[in-house]
Every structure is written in C-alpha cells, then in structure tokens.
C-alpha positions, 0 to 999 in steps of 0.5 A, spaced: 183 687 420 177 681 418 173 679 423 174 673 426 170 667 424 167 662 429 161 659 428 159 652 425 155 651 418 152 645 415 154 645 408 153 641 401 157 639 396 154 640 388 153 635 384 159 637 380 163 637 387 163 645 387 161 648 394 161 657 396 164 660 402 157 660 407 155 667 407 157 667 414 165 667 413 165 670 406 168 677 408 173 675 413 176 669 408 177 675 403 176 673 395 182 669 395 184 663 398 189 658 398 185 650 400 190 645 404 191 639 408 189 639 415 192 636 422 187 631 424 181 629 418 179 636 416 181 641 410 183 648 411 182 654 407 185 660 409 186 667 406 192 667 400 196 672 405 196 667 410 197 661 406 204 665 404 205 665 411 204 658 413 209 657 407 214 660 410 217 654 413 218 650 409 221 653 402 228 656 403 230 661 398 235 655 394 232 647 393 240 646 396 239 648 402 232 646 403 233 641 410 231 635 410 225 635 414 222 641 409 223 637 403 217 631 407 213 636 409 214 641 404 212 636 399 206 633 403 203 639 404 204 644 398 202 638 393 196 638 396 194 645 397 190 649 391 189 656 390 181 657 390 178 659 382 171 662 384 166 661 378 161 667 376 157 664 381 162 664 387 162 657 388 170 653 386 171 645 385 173 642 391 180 638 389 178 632 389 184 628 392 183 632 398 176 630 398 178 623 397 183 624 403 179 626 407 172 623 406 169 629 404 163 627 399 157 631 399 155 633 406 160 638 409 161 642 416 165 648 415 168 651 422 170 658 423 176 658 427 178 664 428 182 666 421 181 660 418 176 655 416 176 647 417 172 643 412 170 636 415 166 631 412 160 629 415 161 623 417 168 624 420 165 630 424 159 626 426 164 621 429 168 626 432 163 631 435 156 629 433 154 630 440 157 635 445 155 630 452 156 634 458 161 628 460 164 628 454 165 635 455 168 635 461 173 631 459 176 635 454 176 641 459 180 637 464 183 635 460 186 642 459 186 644 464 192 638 466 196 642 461 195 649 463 190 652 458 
C-alpha cells in the first residue's frame, strides 16, 4: 500500500514548462501518473491505477448506451486528461491547456491529499489559502461542523 501523502510544497515550472514530482511524494504517486482537471481552480495528478478507477464512470462498454450526462462529463474530463511521459530527468511537460485553464504559470503549490495530489497556480492559491487567519480558520471548522463532519 503507498503511503499517503499530505503536506504543501512550493514548486516552479521550467522554462520550457516542465516540472518533477517533489521528492516528497515521489514513491506514493508511483512512476506512472495520469494529469487531470480538477473541482475548483486546481490540477490532479494521481496514480495510472486510480485514474482507471476514476474513469469508471463515465465510459460504459458501448458509445450507444453511454448516458447523456457520461458523454458531457466524459467529454469534459477525459480530453483534458493526460498520461504523464517523464524525461530522463524526471521531469514531464505540463499540458498546457491545463496550465491556461487554471492559471498555472511558473510558480505552483502542490498539495499532497492523501492518494492524490493538486497542482494550484500560485496566484490562485494565494488567493484562496495564502494566510491560514484564526478566524478564517474558524470559520471553515464551523462551518463543518453545521454539516456533520
């Protein structure tokens, strides 16, 4: 079983927009991995096994009896997924529509969540989670704890 990965890393794109998985989460993600677009304004990157499993569904064994609503999903998702080549180097191409989509230039955070990983711009992330202030803090606890969590 991997281990699970956690933690924040602060990372660069190269000039050609090639980045590595951090050392840190390097034997968890395993040396095949599947990019993909995320819920909110982030990038996943997970294993080639759990991408299949994520895939599931949204493909069905026949294009006619695909739903409707796993063809706009499907279709949204999946042309937008990428299984990752790593150079000699470790390092692989970030896809650049991704990168456009979600505001991923040069600077990135990557977030280890748990057998997963999210890829944010910097700018995006920093809007969103820059400063973790107590009351904001609070706020998201409370805010659990309404639902139940």
């Amino acid at each position: 079983m991997a281990k699970i990965m956690l933690g924040r890393i602060d990372h660069q794109l190269d000039e050609k927009g090639r980045m590595r998985i951090p050392a840190k989460f390097r034997d968890s993600i395993g040396s095949s991995f599947t990019i993909l677009p995320g819920k909110q304004e982030c990038v996943y990157i997970v294993s080639n096994e759990r991408a299949e499993d994520i895939l599931k569904p949204f493909l069905s064994s026949s294009p006619y009896e695909e739903t409707e609503d796993q063809s706009l999903i499907g279709n949204a998702i999946i042309s937008q997924m990428a299984e990752i080549e790593e150079d000699t180097q470790g390092r692989f191409v970030f896809p650049k529509q991704l990168a456009k989509t979600f505001k991923i230039r040069k600077e990135v955070v990557v977030i280890g969540k748990g057998t997963y990983l999210e890829v944010w711009g910097k700018e995006v992330w920093d809007a969103r989670y820059s400063v973790l202030d107590p009351d904001k803090l609070k706020s998201m606890l409370n805010s659990l704890n309404k639902r139940g969590v």
